[in-house]
C-alpha positions in Angstrom: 0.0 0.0 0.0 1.1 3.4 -0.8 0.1 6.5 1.3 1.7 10.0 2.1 1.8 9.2 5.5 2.4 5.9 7.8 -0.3 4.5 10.0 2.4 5.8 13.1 4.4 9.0 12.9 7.5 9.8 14.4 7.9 11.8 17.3 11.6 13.0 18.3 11.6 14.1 21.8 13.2 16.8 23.8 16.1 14.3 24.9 16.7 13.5 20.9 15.4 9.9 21.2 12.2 9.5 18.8 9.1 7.4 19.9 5.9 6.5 17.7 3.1 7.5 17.7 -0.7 6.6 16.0 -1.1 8.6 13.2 -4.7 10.1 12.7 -6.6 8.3 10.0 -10.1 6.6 9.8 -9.0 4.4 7.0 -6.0 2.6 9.2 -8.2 0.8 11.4 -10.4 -0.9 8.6 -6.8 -1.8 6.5 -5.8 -3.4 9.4 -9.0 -5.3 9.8 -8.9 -6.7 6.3 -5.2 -7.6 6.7 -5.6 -9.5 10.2 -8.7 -11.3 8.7 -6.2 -12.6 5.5 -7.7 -10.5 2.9 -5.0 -8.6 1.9 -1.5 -8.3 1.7 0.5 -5.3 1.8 4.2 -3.3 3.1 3.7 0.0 3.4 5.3 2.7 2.2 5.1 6.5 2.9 6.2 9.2 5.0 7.0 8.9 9.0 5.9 12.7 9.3 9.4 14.0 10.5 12.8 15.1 8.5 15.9 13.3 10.1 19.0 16.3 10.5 21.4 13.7 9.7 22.6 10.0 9.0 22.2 8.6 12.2 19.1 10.0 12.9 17.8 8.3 9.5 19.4 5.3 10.8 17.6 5.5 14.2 14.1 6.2 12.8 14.5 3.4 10.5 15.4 1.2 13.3 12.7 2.0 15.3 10.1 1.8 12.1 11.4 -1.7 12.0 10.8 -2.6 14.9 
């Protein structure tokens, strides 16, 4: 599935450490519902809703989004 945004977004905090966080859609819950049930099958692909300021902190949020 492609969207502009994830179903999570990522948040860096104060400290620099990033957490995640739901992302505001009505559609997510219902893609999720189909995909749990076996009726389809998708990755997705999009935006995490933040900008990294460097190499590790692309590293980091791709960590974490893989997690």
């Amino acid at each position: 599935m492609m969207s502009f945004r994830l179903p999570v977004v990522v948040i860096r905090k104060k400290d620099g450490s990033f957490k995640l966080d739901d992302s505001k859609s009505l559609l997510y819950p219902t893609i999720f519902k189909l995909k749990s049930k076996g009726f389809i099958n998708f990755q997705w692909i999009g935006w995490p809703g933040i900008i990294p300021k460097n190499e590790d902190e692309k590293a980091r949020i791709r960590l974490l989004l893989a997690s």
